[in-house]
SERO-4910 file (N, C-alpha, C, O; in steps of 0.05 Angstrom, whole numbers):
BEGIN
 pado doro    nc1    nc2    nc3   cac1   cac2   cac3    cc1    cc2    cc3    oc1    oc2    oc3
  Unk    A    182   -258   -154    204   -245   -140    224   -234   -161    232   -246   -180
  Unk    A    229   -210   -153    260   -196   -171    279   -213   -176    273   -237   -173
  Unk    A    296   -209   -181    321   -224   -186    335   -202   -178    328   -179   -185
  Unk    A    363   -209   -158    380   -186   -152    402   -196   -163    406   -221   -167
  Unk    A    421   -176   -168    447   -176   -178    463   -168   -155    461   -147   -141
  Unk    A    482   -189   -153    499   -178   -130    530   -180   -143    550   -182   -130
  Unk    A    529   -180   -166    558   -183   -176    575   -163   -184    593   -162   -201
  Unk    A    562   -141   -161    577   -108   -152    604   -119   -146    606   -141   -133
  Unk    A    634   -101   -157    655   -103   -137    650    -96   -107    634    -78   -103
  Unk    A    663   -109    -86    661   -100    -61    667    -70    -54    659    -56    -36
  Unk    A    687    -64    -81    682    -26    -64    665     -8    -78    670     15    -84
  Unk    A    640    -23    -83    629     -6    -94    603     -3    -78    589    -22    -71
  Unk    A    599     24    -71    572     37    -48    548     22    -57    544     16    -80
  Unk    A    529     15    -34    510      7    -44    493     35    -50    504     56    -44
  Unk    A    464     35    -63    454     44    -79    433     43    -76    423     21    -72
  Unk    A    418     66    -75    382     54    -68    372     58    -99    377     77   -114
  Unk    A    359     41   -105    341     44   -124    317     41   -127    313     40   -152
  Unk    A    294     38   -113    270     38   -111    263     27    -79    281     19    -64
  Unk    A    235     29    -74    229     24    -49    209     -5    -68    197     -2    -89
  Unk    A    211    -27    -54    206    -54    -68    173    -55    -59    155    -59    -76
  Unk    A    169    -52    -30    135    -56    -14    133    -33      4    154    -25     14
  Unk    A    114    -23      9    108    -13     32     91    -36     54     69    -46     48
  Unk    A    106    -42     78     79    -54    100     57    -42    116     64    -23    129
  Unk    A     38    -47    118     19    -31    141     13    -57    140     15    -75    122
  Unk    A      2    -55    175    -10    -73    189    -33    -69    195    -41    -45    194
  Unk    A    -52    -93    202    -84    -95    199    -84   -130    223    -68   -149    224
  Unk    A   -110   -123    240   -108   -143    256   -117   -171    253   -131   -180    235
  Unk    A   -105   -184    276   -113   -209    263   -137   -225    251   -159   -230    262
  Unk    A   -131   -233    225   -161   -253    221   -179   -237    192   -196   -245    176
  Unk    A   -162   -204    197   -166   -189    180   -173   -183    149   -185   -165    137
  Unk    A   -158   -208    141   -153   -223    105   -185   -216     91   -185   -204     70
  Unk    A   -204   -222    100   -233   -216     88   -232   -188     69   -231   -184     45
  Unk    A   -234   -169     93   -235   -147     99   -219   -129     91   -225   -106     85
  Unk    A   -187   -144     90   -162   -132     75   -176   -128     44   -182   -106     34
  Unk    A   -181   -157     32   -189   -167     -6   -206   -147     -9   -200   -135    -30
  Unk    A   -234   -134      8   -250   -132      0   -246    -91     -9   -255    -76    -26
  Unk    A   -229    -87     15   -216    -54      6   -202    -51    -18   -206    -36    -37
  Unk    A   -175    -76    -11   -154    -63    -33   -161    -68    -62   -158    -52    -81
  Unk    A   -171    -98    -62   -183   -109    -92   -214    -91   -104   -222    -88   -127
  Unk    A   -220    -86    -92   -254    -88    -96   -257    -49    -97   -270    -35   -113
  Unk    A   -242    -43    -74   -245    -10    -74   -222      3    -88   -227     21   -104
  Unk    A   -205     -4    -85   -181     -1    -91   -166      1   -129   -154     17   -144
  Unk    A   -177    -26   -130   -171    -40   -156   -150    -53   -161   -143    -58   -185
  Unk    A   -128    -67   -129   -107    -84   -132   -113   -101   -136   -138   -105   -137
  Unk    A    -91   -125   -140    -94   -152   -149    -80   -158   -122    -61   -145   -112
  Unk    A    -99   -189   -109    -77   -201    -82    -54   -222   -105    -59   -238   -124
  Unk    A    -36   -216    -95    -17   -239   -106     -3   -260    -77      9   -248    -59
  Unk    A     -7   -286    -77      1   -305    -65     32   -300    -46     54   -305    -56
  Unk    A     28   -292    -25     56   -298     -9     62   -328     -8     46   -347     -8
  Unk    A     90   -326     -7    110   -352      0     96   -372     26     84   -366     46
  Unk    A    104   -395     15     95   -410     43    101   -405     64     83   -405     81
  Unk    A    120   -401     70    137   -401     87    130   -374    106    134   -374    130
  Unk    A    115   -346     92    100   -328    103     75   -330    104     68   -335    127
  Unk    A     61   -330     92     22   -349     86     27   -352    116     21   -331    129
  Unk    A     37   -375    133     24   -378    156     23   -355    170      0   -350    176
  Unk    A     32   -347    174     27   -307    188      3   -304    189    -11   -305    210
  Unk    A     -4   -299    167    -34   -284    163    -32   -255    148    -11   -245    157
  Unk    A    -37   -245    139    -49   -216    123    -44   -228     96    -50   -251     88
  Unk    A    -31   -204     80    -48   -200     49    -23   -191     30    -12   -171     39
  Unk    A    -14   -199     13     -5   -181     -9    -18   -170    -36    -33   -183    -51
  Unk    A     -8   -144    -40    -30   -130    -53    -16   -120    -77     -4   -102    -65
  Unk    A     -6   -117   -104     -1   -110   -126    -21    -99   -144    -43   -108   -149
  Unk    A     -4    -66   -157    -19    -60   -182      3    -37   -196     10    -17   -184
  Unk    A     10    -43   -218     21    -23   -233     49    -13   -224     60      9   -229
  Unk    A     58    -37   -210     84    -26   -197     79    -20   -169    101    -21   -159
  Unk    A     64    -14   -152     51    -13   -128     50    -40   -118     38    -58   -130
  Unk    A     66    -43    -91     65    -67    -72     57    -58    -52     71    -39    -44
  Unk    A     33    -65    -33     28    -70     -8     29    -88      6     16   -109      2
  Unk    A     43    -86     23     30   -124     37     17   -114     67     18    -91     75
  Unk    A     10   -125     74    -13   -124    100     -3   -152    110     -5   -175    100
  Unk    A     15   -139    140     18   -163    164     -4   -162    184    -15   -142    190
  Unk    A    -10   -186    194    -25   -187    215    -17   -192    248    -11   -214    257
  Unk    A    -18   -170    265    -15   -166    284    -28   -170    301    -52   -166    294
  Unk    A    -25   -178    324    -50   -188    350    -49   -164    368    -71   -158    378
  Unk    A    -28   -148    372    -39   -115    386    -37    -96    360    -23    -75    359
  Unk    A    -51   -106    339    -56    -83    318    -63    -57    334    -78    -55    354
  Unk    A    -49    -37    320    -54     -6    316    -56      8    292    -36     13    277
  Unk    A    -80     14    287    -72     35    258    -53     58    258    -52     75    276
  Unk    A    -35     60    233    -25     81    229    -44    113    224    -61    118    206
  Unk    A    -34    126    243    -49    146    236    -38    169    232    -54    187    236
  Unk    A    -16    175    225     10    197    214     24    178    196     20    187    173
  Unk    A     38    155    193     54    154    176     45    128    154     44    103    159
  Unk    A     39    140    134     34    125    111     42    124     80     55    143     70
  Unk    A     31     95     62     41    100     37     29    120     24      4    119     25
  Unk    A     40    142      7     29    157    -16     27    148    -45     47    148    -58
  Unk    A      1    140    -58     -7    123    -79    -13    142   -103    -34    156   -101
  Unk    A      6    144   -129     -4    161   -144    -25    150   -166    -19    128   -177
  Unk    A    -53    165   -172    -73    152   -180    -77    172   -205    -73    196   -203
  Unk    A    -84    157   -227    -85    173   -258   -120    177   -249   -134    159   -241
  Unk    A   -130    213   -255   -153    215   -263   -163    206   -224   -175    185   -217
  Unk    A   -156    221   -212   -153    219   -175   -185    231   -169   -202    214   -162
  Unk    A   -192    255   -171   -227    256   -176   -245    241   -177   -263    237   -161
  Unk    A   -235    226   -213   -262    213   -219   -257    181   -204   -274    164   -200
  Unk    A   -234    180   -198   -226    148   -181   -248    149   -156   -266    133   -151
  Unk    A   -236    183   -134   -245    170   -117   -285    176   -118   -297    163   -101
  Unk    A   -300    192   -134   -319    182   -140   -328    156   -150   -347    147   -137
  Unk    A   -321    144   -166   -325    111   -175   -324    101   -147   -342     90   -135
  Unk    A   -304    106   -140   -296     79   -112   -316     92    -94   -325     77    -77
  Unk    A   -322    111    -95   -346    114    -67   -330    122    -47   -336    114    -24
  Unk    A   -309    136    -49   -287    144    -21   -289    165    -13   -286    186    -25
  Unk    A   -295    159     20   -301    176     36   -267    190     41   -250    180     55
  Unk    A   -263    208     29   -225    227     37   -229    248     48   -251    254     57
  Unk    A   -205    265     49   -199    287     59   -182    301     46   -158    298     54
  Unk    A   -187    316     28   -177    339      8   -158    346     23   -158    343     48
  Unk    A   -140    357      9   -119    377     14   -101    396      0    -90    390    -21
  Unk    A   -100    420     12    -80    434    -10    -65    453      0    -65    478     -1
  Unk    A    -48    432     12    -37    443     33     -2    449     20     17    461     29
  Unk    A     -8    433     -5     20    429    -25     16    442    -47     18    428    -67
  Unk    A      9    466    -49      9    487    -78     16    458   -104     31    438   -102
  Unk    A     -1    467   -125     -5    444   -146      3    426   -152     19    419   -169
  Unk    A    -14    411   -128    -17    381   -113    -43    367   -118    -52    364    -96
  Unk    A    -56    360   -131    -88    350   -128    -75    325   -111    -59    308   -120
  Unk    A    -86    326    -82    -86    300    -62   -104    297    -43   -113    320    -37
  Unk    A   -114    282    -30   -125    266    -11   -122    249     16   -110    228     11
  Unk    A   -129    251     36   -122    232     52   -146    205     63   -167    208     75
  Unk    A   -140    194     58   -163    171     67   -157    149     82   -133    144     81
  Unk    A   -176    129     99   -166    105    125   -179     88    101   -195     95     83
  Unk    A   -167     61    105   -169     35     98   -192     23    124   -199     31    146
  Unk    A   -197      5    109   -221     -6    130   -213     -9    155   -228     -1    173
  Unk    A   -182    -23    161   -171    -18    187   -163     11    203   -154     12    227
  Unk    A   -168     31    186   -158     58    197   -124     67    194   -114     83    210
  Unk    A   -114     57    178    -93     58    168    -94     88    154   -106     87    132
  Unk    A    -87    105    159    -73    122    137    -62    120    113    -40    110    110
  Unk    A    -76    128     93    -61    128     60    -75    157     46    -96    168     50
  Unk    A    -51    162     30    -49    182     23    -58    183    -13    -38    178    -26
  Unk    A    -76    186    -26    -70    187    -62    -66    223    -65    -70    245    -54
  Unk    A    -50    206    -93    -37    234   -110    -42    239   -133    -33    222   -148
  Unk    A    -57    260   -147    -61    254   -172    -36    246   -190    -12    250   -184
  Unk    A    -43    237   -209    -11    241   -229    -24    231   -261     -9    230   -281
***
C-alpha cells in the first residue's frame, strides 16, 4: 500500500494526482480464469488483497505501475463501452506473442491501438507507447 500524506494545510485544494486502480468486474467463482488471462496472456503479476477483501472473491492484478483489480459479482455484466486503456511497449509484436484475438483501430490519427475482451468480455483497450 502507498503511504498518503495528509499533512496538507486545510485550505489547501485537493489535487488529483494519479488514478491508483482501475476495477472491472468478472463473475462469481471467476479467480481461475481471471490468473489465467491477466498473468499468463497478459504478463501481470496477481498480488495478494487484504484480508479483510480476499473474502469477496476476484483478483488483483499489477505490472509496471498498472493496477487492476477484478471484483466478483453475482449479476456480473461485462463492460462493453467503458474500459481501462493499457499502454504496451512494442503493441504488434505483444499482441502476436500473446495470441490476441483484437480489433485495430485508427480511428485516432497516430495512434497504433486496439480493442480486445478479457475472458469475461470486459472491454480493454492497448496503446502502443
Amino acid at each position: 500500500m502507498r503511504e498518503r500524506n495528509n499533512d496538507l494545510p486545510p485550505s489547501t485544494p485537493p489535487a488529483l494526482l494519479a488514478i491508483d486502480h482501475v476495477q472491472l468486474a468478472m463473475p462469481v467463482g471467476g479467480e481461475h480464469a481471471a490468473r489465467r488471462f491477466y498473468c499468463e496472456t497478459l504478463g501481470m503479476t496477481e498480488v495478494a488483497k487484504p484480508v479483510a477483501l480476499a473474502v469477496r472473491g476476484g483478483c488483483w492484478f499489477e505490472a509496471a505501475g498498472v493496477r487492476l483489480h477484478l471484483g466478483a459479482e453475482h449479476d456480473f455484466r461485462p463492460a462493453r463501452k467503458a474500459h481501462p486503456a493499457l499502454v504496451v511497449r512494442g503493441l504488434r509484436a505483444f499482441v502476436e506473442r500473446a495470441g490476441l484475438e483484437v480489433r485495430w483501430s485508427d480511428e485516432i490519427p497516430g495512434s497504433l491501438r486496439c480493442h480486445l475482451d478479457d475472458v469475461f468480455g470486459n472491454r480493454l483497450e492497448l496503446i502502443d507507447g
